[in-house]
N, C-alpha and C positions, 0 to 999 in steps of 0.2 A: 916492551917496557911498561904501555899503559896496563896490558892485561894483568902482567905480574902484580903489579899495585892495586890493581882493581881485583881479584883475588884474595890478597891479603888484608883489604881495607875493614872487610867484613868480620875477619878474627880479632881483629885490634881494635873493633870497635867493640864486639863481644865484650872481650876483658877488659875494659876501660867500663861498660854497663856492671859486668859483674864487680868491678872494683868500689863501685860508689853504690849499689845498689847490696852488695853482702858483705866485702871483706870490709869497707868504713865502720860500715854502723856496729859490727860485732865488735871491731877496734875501742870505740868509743865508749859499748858498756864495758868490757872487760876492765879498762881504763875505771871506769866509774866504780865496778867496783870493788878494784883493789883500793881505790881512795878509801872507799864507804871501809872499810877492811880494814884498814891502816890507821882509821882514824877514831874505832872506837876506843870509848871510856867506860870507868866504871859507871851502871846505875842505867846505861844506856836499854831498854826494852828491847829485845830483838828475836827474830827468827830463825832457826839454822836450816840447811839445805831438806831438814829432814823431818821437818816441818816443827819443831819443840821450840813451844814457846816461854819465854823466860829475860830476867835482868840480869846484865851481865854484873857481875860480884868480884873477881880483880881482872887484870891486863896482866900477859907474859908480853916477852915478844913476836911468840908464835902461834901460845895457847891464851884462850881464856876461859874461866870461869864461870859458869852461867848458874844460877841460880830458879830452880823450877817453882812452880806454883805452890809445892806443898813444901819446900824449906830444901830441899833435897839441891845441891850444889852437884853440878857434873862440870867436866874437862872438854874442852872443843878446842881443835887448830883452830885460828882465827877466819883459815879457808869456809870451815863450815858452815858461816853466818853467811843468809841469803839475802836480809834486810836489815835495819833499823826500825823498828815501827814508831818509839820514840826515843828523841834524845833527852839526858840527864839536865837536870835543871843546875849543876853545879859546872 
């Protein structure tokens, strides 16, 4: 009986480390930033996955609008925003 537990004590401590050391904190940003995601507004400055920088110009519910440095407006899922760099003063 002791060996049986003393065998298995080693994998369940494994996955208990890999659980607070990888699957948490991935949890946490993923979390973060579907907020950051969900929460932009017009005018907000922001960055997409694909590195283009620009202000966002309207909100869908899925897409937004972004606005590039030379007047030029493109279409993005809301997915493809990697950050906010800043937020709108409105």
């Amino acid at each position: 009986m002791n060996a049986a537990i003393a065998n298995i004590l080693p994998i369940v401590l494994f996955f208990v480390i890999f659980y607070f050391l990888l699957i948490r904190p991935q949890q946490k940003r993923q979390r973060a930033i579907q907020q950051m995601q969900a929460s932009l507004k017009k005018g907000d400055k922001i960055v997409t996955i694909g590195g283009l920088h620009g202000i966002i110009d309207s909100v869908d519910e899925d897409k937004i609008i972004v606005r590039a440095g030379d007047g030029t407006r493109l279409t993005f899922d809301r997915s493809a925003v990697r950050e906010v760099v800043a937020e709108s003063k409105a």
